[in-house]
C-alpha positions as CSV (number, residue, x, y, z in Angstrom):
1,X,0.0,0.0,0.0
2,X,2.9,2.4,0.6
3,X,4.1,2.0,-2.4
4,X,0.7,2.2,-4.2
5,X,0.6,5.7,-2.6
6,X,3.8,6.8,-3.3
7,X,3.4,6.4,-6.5
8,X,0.5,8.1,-6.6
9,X,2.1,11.3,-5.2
10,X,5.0,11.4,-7.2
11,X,2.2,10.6,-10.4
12,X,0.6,13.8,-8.9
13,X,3.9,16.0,-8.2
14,X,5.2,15.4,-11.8
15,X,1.5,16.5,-13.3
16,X,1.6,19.8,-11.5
17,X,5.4,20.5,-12.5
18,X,4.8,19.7,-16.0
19,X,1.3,21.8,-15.4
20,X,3.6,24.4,-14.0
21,X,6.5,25.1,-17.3
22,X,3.4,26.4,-19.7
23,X,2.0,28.7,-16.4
24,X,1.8,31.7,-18.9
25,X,1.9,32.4,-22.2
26,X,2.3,35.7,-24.1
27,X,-1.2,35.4,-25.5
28,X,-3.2,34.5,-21.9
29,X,-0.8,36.7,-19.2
30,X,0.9,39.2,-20.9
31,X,2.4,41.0,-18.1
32,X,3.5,37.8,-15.8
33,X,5.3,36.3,-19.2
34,X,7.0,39.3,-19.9
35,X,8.0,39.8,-16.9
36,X,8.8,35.7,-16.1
37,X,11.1,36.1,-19.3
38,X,13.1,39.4,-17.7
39,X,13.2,37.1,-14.5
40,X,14.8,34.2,-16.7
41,X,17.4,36.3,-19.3
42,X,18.4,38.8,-16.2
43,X,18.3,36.8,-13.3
44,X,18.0,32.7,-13.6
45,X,21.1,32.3,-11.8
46,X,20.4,34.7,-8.8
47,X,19.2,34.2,-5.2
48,X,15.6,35.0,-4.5
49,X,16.5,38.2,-3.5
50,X,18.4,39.2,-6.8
51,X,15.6,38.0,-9.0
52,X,13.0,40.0,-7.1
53,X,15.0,43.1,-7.2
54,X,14.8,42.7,-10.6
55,X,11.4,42.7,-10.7
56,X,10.9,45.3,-8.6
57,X,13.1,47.6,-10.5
58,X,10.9,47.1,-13.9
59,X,7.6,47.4,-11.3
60,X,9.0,50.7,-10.7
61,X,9.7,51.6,-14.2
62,X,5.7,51.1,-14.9
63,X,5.3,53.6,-11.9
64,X,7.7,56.4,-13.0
65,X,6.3,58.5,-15.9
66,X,9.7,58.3,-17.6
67,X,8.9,54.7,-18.5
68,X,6.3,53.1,-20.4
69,X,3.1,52.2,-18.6
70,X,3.0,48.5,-18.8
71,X,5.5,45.4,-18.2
72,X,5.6,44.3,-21.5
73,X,6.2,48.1,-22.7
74,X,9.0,48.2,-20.3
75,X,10.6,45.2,-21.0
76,X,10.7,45.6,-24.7
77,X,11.5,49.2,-24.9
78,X,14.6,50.1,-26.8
79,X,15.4,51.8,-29.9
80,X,13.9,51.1,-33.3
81,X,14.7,51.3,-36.7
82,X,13.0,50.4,-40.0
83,X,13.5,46.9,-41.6
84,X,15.8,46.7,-44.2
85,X,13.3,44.0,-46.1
86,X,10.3,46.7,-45.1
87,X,10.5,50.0,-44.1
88,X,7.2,50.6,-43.4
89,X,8.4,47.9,-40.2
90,X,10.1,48.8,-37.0
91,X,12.6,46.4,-35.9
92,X,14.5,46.4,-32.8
93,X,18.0,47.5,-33.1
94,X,20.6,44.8,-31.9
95,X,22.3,45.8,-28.6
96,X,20.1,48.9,-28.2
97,X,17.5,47.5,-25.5
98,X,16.7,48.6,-21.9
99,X,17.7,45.0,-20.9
100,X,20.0,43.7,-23.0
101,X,18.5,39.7,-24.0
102,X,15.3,41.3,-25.6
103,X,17.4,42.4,-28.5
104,X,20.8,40.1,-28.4
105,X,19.9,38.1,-31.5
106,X,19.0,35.5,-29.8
107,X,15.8,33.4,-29.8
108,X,13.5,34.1,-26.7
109,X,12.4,30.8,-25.6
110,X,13.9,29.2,-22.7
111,X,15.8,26.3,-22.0
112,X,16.1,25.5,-18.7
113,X,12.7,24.3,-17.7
114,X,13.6,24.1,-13.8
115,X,14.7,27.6,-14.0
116,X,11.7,28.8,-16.5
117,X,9.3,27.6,-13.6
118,X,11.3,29.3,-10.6
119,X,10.6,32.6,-12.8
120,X,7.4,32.5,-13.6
121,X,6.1,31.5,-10.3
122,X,8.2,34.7,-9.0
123,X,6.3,36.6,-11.9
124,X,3.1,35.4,-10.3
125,X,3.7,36.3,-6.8
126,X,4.7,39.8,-7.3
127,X,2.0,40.8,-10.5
128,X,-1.0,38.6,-8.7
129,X,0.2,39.3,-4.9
130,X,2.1,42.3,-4.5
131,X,4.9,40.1,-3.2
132,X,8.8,41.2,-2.9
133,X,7.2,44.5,-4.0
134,X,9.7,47.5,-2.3
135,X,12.8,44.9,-2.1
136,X,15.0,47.4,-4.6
137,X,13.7,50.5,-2.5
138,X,12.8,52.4,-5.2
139,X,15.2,51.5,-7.8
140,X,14.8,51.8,-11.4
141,X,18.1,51.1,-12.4
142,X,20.5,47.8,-12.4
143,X,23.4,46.1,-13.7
144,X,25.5,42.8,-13.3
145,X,28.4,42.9,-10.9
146,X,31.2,42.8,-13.9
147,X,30.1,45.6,-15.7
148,X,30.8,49.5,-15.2
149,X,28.3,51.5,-17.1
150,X,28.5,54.9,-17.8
151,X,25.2,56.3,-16.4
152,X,25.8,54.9,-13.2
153,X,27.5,57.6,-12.1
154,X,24.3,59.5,-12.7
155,X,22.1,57.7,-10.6
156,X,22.0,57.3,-6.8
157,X,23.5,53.7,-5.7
158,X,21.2,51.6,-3.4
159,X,22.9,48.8,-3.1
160,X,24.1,45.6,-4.0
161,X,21.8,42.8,-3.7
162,X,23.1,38.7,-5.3
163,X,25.2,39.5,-8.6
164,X,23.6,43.3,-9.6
165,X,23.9,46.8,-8.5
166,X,21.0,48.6,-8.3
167,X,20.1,52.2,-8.2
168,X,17.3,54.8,-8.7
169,X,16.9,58.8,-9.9
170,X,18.4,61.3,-7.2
């Protein structure tokens, strides 16, 4: 009988992780994939913490009026120019984004399921309960530990938090 109802959990467990990698997608939750995806291409290696923080920081983007309005607006947002096949089309140009894997060349789709779920549960907690919400204190701003970027100097430093540096308008 044990083994009957072991089975029967682990049957269970393994439904609601496979249940779990297609949580979203970019038709049915806009804003939780978009954001899940910034989680993953920003983030996937991070503590809690770090991933949050980077959450929080496009959260606060939406909030400020120098940023667009929505997730998916702020995610995405980067300079444009027209196709080269159409140029009545606006393509992204490479290198050029707010966060950098939205217009690196590379497909979008991730690879790491275990890591894919991690994000978009994170994505879920802070767009459907407000969770982790305030973890960057106000920052707008962030980049990886390796990196020295110019407009840093320009912004107040919050703090360090996992492998990025965040920080918001003085």
């Amino acid at each position: 009988m044990k083994h009957f109802i072991m089975a029967a959990i682990l049957l269970v467990v393994a439904s609601a992780a496979n249940a779990q990698a297609s949580l979203y997608s970019e038709e049915s939750h806009p804003e939780a994939y978009c954001l899940a995806l910034n989680i993953y291409y920003e983030a996937r290696g991070s503590n809690l913490a770090d991933r949050a923080a980077v959450s929080d920081v496009v959260l606060n983007r939406v909030k400020d009026t120098r940023y667009p309005n929505t997730i998916c607006e702020v995610v995405k947002q980067g300079k444009q120019k027209p196709s080269w096949k159409d140029p009545n089309v606006m393509v992204m140009v490479r290198n050029a984004c707010q966060f950098s894997w939205y217009c690196d060349g590379k497909a979008d789709n991730p690879q790491d399921e275990d890591r894919w779920v991690d994000a978009q549960m994170l994505a879920y907690q802070i767009v459907h309960e407000g969770k982790y919400r305030g973890i960057a204190e106000g920052a707008t701003h962030y980049h990886a530990t390796y990196v020295r970027p110019k407009w840093a100097k320009d912004l107040q430093l919050v703090g360090r938090i996992g492998a990025h540096i965040f920080y918001r308008w003085e």
